[in-house]
N, C-alpha and C positions, 0 to 999 in steps of 0.2 A: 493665740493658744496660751493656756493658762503655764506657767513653771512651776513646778514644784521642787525647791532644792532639799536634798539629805545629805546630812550632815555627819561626821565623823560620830559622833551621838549616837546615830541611826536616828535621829528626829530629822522630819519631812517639815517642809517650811512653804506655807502656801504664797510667793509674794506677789498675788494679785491682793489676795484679804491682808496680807503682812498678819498670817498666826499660823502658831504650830497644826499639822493636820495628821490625821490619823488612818491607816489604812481603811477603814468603814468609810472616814470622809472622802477617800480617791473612790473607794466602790461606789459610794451615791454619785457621786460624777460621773461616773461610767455609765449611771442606771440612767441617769437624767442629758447622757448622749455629750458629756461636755470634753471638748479635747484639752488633753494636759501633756507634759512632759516632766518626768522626771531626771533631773542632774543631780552629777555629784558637785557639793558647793563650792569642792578648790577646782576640781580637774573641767569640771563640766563636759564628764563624761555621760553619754544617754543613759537610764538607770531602767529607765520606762518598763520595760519585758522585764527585768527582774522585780519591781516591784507588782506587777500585774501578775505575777507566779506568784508572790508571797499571798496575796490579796486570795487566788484562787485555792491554794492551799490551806490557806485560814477557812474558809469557808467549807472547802472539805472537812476540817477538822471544826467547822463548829454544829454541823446538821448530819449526822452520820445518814439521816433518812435520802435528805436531798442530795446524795453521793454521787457525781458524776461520773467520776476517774476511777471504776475497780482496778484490785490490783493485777488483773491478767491485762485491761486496757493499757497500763502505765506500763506494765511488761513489754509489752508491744512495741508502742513506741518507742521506749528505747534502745529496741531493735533494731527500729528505722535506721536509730543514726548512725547503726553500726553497717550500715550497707555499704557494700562498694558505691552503689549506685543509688541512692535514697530517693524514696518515689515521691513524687509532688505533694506530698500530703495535706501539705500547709494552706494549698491553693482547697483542695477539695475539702477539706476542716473548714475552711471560712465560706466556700461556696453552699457547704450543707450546710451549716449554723445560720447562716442568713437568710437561706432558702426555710427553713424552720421555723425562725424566727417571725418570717414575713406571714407565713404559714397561720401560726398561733396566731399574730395580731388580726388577718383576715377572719381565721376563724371566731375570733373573739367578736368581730365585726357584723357577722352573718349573726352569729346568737342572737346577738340584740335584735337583730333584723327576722327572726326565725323563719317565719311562715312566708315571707315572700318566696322565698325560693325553696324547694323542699326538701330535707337534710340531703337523701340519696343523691337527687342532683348537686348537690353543693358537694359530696365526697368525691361524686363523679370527676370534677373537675378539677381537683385535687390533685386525684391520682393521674390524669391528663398531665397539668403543668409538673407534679414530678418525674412524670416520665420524660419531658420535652427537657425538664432541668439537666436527668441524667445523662439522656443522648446530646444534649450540648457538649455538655462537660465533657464526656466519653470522646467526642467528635473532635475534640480541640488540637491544637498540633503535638505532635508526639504519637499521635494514631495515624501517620500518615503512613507510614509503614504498614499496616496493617490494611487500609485503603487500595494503595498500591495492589498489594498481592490479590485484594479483591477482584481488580480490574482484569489481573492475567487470564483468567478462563473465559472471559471475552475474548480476547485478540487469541487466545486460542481457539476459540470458534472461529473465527473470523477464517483463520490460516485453512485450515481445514472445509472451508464450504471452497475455499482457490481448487486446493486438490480434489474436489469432487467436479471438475471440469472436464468434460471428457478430453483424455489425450488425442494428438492427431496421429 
């Protein structure tokens, strides 16, 4: 894994290449899949998730078109953190992003391939594997509770076909 140290400066120090690197240069790494870490150069504290916010904020502030985060979205979230009980978010943000992302490269994959399979069927399938993605997700533990209480109006039948036995 590559290191990248910052410095009191606020300069980033690549020392696999030994040169100064600039938040665009950590984004094209990111784009091109490359793992890195961010430290501080005295503490060698992880710096990683602060610099990957600065990188995402630059990028909001340099394409207003391509605007991810509206301001009612960033709202929101930081509502999150103010919950007693903060909902998993973090897990289903990186389950949907990658579930997307995989999404866009197939689709991008199929275009070039068009006519073998015909768009409709290709959407068809689509909406199939997001739906299989969501009830995964949905399904996972912390819905057991919810399970659970499913099952009661079963074994509440159950109790009830006993009493319909004739008494002696």
């Amino acid at each position: 894994m590559r290191v990248i140290r910052k410095y009191a400066n606020r300069r980033l120090y690549d020392t696999q290449q030994s040169r100064y690197v600039t938040l665009e240069d950590l984004r094209r790494l990111i784009i091109e899949e490359e793992p890195f870490r961010v430290e501080d150069a005295k503490s060698g504290e992880d710096l990683t998730r602060t610099i990957l916010l600065s990188i995402i904020i630059e990028q909001e502030q340099a394409d207003s078109e391509a605007e991810v985060f509206s301001n009612d979205l960033l709202a929101q979230l930081i509502r999150v953190y103010d919950m007693t009980s903060p909902l998993p978010l973090s897990r289903y943000l990186e389950q949907g992003t990658q579930l997307m992302l995989e999404q866009q490269k197939r689709l991008q994959s199929q275009w070039k391939q068009a006519m073998r399979n015909t768009p409709l069927e290709f959407m068809r399938e689509l909406a199939e594997e997001n739906m299989r993605f969501w009830q995964n997700t949905l399904n996972q533990p912390g819905q057991a509770d919810e399970s659970s209480d499913a099952e009661q109006p079963e074994s509440d039948s159950n109790d009830t076909s006993k009493d319909n036995k004739p008494s002696s």
